[in-house]
N, C-alpha and C positions, 0 to 999 in steps of 0.2 A: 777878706778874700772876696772876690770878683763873682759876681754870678757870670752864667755861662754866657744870658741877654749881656748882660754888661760887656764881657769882653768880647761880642760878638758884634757888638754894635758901636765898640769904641774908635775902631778904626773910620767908622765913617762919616766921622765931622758932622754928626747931623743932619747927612744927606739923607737921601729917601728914592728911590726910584715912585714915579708917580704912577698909578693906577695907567694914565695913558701911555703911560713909556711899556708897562707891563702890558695893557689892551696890542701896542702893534708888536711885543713880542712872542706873544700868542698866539695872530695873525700868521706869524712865520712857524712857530708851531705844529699849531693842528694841523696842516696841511703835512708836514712830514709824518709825523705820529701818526696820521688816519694812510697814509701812502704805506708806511713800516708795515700797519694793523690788517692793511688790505678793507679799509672802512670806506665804504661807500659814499653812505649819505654823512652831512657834517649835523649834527644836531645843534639847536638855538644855544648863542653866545648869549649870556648879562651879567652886567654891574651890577654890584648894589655894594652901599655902606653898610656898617653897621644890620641891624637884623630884619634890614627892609630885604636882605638876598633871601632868607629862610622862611619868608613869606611866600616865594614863589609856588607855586601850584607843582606837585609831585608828577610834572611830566617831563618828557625825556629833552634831557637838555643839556647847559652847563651853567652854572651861575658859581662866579666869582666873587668872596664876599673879604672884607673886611672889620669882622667882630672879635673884636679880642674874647668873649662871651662864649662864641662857636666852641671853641676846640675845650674848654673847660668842661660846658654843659654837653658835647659827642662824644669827649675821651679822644679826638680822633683831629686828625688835620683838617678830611677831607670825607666821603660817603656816597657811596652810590647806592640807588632806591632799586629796587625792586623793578622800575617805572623806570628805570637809567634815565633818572635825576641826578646828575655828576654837584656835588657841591664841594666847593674848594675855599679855605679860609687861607687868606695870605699876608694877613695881618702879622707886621714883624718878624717875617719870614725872606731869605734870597730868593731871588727871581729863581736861581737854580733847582733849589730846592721843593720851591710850589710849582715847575715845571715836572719834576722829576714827580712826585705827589698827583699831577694831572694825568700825566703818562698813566701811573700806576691804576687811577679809579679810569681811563680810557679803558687800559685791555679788561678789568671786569665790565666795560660796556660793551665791547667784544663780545666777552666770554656769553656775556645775558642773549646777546643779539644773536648767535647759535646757539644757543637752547642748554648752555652751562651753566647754574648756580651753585654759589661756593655757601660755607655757613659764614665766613668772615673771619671766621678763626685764626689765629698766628698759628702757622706752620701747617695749615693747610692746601692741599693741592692748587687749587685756585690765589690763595694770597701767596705762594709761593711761585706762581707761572706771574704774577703781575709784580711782584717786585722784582725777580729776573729779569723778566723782559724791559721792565719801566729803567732799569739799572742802562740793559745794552741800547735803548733807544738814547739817552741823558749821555750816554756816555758819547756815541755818533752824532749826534745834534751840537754837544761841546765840541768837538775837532772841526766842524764847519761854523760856529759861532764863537769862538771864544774869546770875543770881547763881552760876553755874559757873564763872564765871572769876576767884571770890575765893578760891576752895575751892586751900586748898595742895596741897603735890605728896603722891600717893602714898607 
């Protein structure tokens, strides 16, 4: 029997969407996502491979990483700090779905930026207003994009 990677990945010929295909569809992105959020200021964009992203200094920002490592040693896909430090692992993942995962750590940087903190908790107030809301932005962004859902996995 198939793992779930295996059959998630078998359709794609061993394609890959590259990091710079993913950098200018992020581009088009944040700008909708922070327009939905009513977010002002855009905080600092980076790349990084590997665990050169988790280096970065815990200020407010976004770093996109590539560690297959991340999500093992976080439990988690993605994180936002205290310091709305957004970090997002996309390693192996659809474009779709580490958009939708960005959405989701955006409106806790929302939430932080008026004076809301959640505990982090599944099925709490706050993780529950960001996965709704990350859900109806993902869904709005696909009816204006949907050639994003041919684009192979990360």
């Amino acid at each position: 029997m198939k793992t779930f990677q295996e059959f998630l990945f078998e359709s794609d010929k061993g394609q890959r969407t590259s990091m710079k295909e993913f950098e200018k569809l992020i581009q088009k992105f944040l700008p909708y996502v922070f327009k939905e959020l009513k977010i002002k200021s855009i905080p600092p964009l980076h790349f990084a491979n590997g665990k050169g992203g988790l280096s970065v200094k815990d200020v407010p920002g976004i770093t996109i990483v590539k560690d297959s490592e991340f999500s093992a040693s976080k439990g988690t896909f993605a994180q936002t700090s205290k310091n709305n430090r957004i970090v997002l692992n996309v390693e192996n993942r659809h474009p779709i779905d580490a958009l939708r995962t960005l959405a989701h750590e955006l409106i806790h940087y929302h939430q932080h930026t008026s004076g809301v903190y959640g505990t982090g908790e599944t099925g709490s107030k706050t993780e529950n207003e960001a996965s709704a809301r990350a859900s109806i932005i993902m869904r709005n962004f696909d009816f204006s994009h949907p050639n994003v859902f041919k684009l192979p996995p990360l």
